[in-house]
N, C-alpha and C positions, 0 to 999 in steps of 0.2 A: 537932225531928222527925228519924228516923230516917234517912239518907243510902240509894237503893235501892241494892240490891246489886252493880250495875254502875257506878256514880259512885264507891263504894267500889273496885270493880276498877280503873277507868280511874287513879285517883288513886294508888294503891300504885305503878300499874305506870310508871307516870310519873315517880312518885320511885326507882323502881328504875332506870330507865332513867338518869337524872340523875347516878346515885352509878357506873355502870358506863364502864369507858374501851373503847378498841378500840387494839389496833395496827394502822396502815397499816402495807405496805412495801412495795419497786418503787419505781423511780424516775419513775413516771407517775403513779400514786396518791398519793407522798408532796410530790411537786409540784402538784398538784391541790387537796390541802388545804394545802399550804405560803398559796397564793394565795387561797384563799377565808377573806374575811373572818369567814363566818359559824360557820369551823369555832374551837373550843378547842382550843388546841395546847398542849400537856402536855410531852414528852419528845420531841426527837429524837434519833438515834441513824444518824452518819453515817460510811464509812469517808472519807480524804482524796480520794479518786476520785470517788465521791459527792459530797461536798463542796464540789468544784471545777464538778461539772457544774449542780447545784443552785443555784450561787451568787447569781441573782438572786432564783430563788423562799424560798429561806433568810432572804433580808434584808426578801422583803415578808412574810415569815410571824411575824417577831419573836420567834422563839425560838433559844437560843442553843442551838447543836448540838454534841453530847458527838463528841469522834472517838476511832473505835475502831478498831482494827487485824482486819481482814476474815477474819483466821483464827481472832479470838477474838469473833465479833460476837456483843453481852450482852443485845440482844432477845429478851424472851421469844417467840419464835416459832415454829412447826412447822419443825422440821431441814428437812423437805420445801421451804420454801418459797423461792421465785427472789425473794430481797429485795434485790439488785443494791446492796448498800453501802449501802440508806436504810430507815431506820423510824422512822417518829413516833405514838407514843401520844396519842390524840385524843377527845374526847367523843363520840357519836353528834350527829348534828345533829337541830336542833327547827325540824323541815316546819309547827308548825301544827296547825289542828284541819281535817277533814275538809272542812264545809260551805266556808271561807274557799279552800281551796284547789283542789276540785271546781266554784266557783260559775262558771256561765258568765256571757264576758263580753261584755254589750252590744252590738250593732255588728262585733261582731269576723265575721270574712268566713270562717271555720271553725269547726264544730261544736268543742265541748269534747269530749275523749275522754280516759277515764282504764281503767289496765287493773288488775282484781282477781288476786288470785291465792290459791287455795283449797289450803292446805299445798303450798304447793312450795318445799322445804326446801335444795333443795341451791340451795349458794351462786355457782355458775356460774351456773347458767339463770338465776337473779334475778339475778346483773350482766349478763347478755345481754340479759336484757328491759327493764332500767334504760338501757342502753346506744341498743337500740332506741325503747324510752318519749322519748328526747331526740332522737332522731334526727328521728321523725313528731310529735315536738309534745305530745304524752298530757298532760294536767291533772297526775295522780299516777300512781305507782305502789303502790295496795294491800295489803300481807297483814295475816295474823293476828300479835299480841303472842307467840304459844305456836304454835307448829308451821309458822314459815317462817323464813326463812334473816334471823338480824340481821345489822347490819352485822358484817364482819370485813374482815380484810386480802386476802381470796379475793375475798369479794363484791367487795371495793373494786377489784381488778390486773384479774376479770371484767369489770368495768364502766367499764373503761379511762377513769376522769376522770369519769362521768355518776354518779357517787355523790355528788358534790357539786354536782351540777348541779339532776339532776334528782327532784323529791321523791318519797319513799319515807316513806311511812304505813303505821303498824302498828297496827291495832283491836285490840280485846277480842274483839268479836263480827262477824264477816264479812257473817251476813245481816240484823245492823240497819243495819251501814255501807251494803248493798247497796237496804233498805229507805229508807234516808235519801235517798241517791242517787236514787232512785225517788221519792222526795217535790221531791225538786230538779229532774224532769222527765227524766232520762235513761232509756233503753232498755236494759234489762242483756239480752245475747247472750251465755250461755255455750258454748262453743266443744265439741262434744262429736263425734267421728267416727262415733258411729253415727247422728245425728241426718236427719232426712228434706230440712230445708231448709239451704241455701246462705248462707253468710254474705253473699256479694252482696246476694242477694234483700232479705236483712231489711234492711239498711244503704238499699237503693231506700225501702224502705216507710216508712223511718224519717222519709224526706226530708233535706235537705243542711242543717238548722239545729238538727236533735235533737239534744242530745247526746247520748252512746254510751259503755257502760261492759262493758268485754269481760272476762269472764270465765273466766280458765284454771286446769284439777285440777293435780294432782300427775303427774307418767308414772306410768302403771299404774294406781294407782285412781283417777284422773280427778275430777269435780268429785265433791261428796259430796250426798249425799241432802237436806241442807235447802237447800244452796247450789244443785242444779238449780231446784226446785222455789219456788224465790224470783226467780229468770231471768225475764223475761217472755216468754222462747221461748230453744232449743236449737239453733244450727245448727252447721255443718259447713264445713271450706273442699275445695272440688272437687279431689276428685284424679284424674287422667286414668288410673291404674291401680288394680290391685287394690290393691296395699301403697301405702297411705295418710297411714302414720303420719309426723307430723313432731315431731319435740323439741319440748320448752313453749316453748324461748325463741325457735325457729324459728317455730313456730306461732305466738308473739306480734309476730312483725317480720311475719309475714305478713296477720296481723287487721288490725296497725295501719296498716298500708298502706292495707289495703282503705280502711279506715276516714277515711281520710285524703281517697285519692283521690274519695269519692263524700261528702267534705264540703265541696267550696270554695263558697262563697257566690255 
């Protein structure tokens, strides 16, 4: 029988994902995955200063590090970038599939909260919102396979150490993930500033044991036309003035707050 055409997608993109490396660098990020077991460590790439500072995280990471003289560093990197003497070429990490990692759990004295994100491509606000997602506890962190920020060595220095922390799930499809989710009992809230009701309000009505799955657009075009209308309501976080607007990743440490505070058990 014929494979449908999304088991075909998720499956390519799986194997694509598996054959592509990432550079970290920073000497926060490269310590971060130096120590997580979970990550594949490839290449590192350290000056002697690095090296020396690194030296516990180097020996638990097991890889043996090239040293390179800091006015010639052979990192393929963005010239741009504040790589402080370290870089390690690394596999993306494997979060899992969606249901195992979204399932809430039993007993537990806080709702499950996980937050989506609907193309939000730059790689800073996805490590601010990774960074926050670990901070308030969030299940996962959501995007799309095609039109949101993969890992990079950006996302990773943004998300100061919570790249390996905290998981980061990439779908095919945003409103089946969002669907599923919906089938797992969560409440999807997409975060919209013109919307009429209060994120407070709907987080009361949810009661303190629903899970909650927040959903945030891109700056500027905002959530997209199937991802509103898959939302089981739109709301809003109160602003005490006219100018309203707060950044995606600001706006997400501020949901997951909310969200947070009006789920203790």
């Amino acid at each position: 029988m014929k494979k449908p055409k999304w088991v075909v997608e998720k499956e390519r993109a799986k194997r694509s994902a598996a054959q592509q490396t990432v550079w970290l660098f920073g000497l926060h990020a490269v310590r971060d995955a130096l120590t997580n077991p979970a990550r594949e460590k490839l290449r590192l790439i350290l000056t002697r200063n690095a090296a020396d500072r690194l030296g516990d995280a180097v020996e638990a990471g097991g890889v043996e590090p090239e040293i390179a003289d800091p006015r010639k560093f052979p990192a393929p990197l963005d010239p741009a970038s504040v790589h402080q003497g370290a870089a390690l070429e690394v596999r993306p990490l494997d979060w899992g599939d969606l249901d195992s990692r979204c399932a809430a759990e039993e007993g537990s004295a806080r709702r499950a909260v996980v937050v989506l994100l609907d193309h939000v491509t730059d790689p800073h606000n996805v490590g601010a919102i990774l960074r926050s997602a670990e901070v308030f506890g969030a299940r996962a962190v959501i995007g799309t396979l095609r039109h949101s920020a993969p890992e990079t060595g950006a996302l990773a220095k943004s998300a100061s150490g919570a790249l390996e922390r905290q998981p980061y799930l990439r779908v095919v499809n945003l409103a089946q993930a969002m669907t599923r989710l919906a089938d797992m009992g969560y409440v999807l809230l997409g975060l919209d500033g013109e919307a009429e009701r209060d994120l407070e309000d709907a987080l009361t009505d949810a009661g303190t044991d629903r899970p909650v799955a927040l959903v945030l657009g891109a700056e500027g075009p905002g959530l997209r036309a199937k991802t509103r209308t898959t939302c089981h309501g739109l709301v809003r976080l109160p602003a005490a003035g006219a100018f309203g607007s707060l950044n995606v990743s600001n706006a997400a440490a501020v949901a997951l707050y909310a969200a947070r505070s009006r789920g203790a058990g």
